[in-house]
C-alpha positions, 0 to 999 in steps of 0.5 A: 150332526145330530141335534139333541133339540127336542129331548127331554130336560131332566131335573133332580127330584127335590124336597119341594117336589117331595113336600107338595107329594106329600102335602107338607112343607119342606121343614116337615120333610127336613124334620121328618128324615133327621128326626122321625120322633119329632112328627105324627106317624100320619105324617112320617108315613106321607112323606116316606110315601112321597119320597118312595114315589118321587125317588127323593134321595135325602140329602145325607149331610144336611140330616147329620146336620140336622141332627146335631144341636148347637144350642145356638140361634142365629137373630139377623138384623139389619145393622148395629144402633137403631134403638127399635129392636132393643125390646125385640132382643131382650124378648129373644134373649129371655126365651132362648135363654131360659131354655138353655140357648145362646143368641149369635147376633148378625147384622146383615146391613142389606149386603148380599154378601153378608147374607151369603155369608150368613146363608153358609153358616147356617148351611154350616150346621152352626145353628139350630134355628134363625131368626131374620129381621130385617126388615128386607127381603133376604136376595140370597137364593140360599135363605129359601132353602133354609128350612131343608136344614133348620127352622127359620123364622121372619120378623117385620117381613117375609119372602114372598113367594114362600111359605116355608116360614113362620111369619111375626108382624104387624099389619102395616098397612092398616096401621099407616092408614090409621096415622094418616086418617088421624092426620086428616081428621086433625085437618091436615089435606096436604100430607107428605110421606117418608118412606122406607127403602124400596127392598123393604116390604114393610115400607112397601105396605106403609107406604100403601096405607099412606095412600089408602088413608088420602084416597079414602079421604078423597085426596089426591096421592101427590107424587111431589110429597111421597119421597122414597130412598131412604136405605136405612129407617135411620137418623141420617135418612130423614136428614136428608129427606128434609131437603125434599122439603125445603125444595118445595114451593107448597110444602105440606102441613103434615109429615108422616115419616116410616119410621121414629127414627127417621122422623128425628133427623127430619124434625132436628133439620127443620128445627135447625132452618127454625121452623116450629113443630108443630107450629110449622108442620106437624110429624108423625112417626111409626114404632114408638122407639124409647126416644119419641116420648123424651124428643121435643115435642113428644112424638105422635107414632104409631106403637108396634109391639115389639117385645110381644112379638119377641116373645111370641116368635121366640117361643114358636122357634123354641117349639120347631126346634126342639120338636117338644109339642110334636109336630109344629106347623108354620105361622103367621102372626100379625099383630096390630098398632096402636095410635100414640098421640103427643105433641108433634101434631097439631089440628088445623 
């Protein structure tokens, strides 16, 4: 019986393969076939170069998609009622709106499935661009080949591995240092951390400057004080990481918490044990939601700019979609935080 061990292995040429021929990304190629207008002629000739050379064949369905307008953007979240991202809509919804687009909003609740289900829509052509943020990264393979069909744009993450899309962030882990070296520098040397779920990178990052910050400090990165598992950076979760607390036997004079809301739910347990804030342990939070400055005490965070970076990817989406300043390149913005003190914090 004759053995096909040894022979080649063929594969399809793709739009990568035609991409990096061609010194561009795959949007380019994508807008570079549906929409020739849309590009420099430098451009469109290197990729109808690379193209000839490879022996691409472009995918008919995804340019008649492309082609169609739908006058509608998708924005991705991760679930319904965290206050965190009312100011990053109604950014969104300004610039879409004034320039005659609607905004479908779709919660992903860090399901696979309903990334899937998300994934097809877009295929779908039901969509001129996407807008995810999450916060996690998106585990449908189908996401990566996103920009082959419309512009996508990612907000407080990004996909690593990858950069087909424009990026609108913070620098997390500076700004997570930044909150803990204020911790110590109030004389706080035990300090806990916590910290987002682990498909997060953002958490990933904050969680990193929390240990910068101590051993830039000389002090110890203490596994007992660093709780991980929190789903969702939501009340609920830091309920629960009250109980890590109480658990311990030398419990921390400070808690820097991922998250404000979090940091809610952490402070109302203890609160509900009568313990005093921060007489007892000082909390610090990151995101300066609505709320931080009405709870008592008023929370010391960390301030992300949210509608600036609403308004900044919205715009840059706008421009890839409709292709008005030609050519776009992908970007990655990453803005920084600022240091919000109030009352939850006390010196040592």
């Amino acid at each position: 019986m004759a053995s096909d061990k040894g022979a080649p292995v063929t594969r399809s040429v793709t739009i990568q393969d035609v991409a990096r021929r061609a010194g561009v990304s795959t949007a380019t190629v994508s807008r570079a076939i549906a929409l020739p207008d849309r590009v420099t002629e430098a451009t469109r000739e290197a990729v109808l170069t690379a193209i000839r050379e490879t022996g691409y064949t472009p995918n008919a369905a995804a340019r008649s998609l492309r082609a169609k307008s739908t006058r509608m953007v998708l924005v991705l979240l991760p679930g319904i009622g965290n206050s965190f991202f009312t100011p990053v809509l109604n950014a969104l919804e300004e610039v879409f709106s004034e320039a005659g687009y609607g905004v479908l909003i779709g919660y992903a609740r860090n399901s696979p499935r309903r990334e899937t289900h998300y994934a097809r829509l877009i295929r779908a052509g039901q969509v001129d661009g996407v807008l995810v943020i999450t916060g996690n990264i998106p585990r449908d393979e189908q996401f990566v080949q996103i920009p082959d069909l419309v512009p996508m744009s990612l907000m407080f993450s990004e996909i690593p591995g990858t950069d087909e899309f424009s990026v609108f962030d913070v620098d997390n882990r500076q700004a997570a240092s930044a909150m803990v070296a204020y911790l110590i520098a109030r004389g706080h040397r035990r300090i806990a951390h916590i910290a987002g779920a682990d498909t997060s990178l953002e958490a990933r990052e904050r969680s990193l400057g929390y240990g910068d910050a101590l051993r830039a400090a000389g002090l110890p990165v203490d596994p007992a004080l660093l709780w991980h598992g929190a789903t969702n950076y939501d009340f609920g979760s830091g309920e629960r990481a009250a109980s890590r607390f109480f658990a311990l036997d030398d419990r921390p004079t400070a808690v820097f918490v991922a998250a404000d809301e979090m940091a809610f739910g952490f402070m109302r347990q203890l609160k509900n044990q009568g313990l005093d804030i921060p007489g007892d342990v000082s909390v610090a939070g990151f995101d300066d939601t609505e709320y931080a400055v009405h709870y008592d005490p008023a929370l010391t965070t960390m301030r992300q700019p949210r509608t600036e970076l609403g308004t900044l990817a919205a715009r840059d989406l706008l421009r890839r979609m409709t292709g008005k300043d030609g050519e776009v390149s992908i970007s990655h913005v990453r803005l920084k935080c600022q240091l919000v003190v109030r009352d939850s914090v006390r010196p040592i």
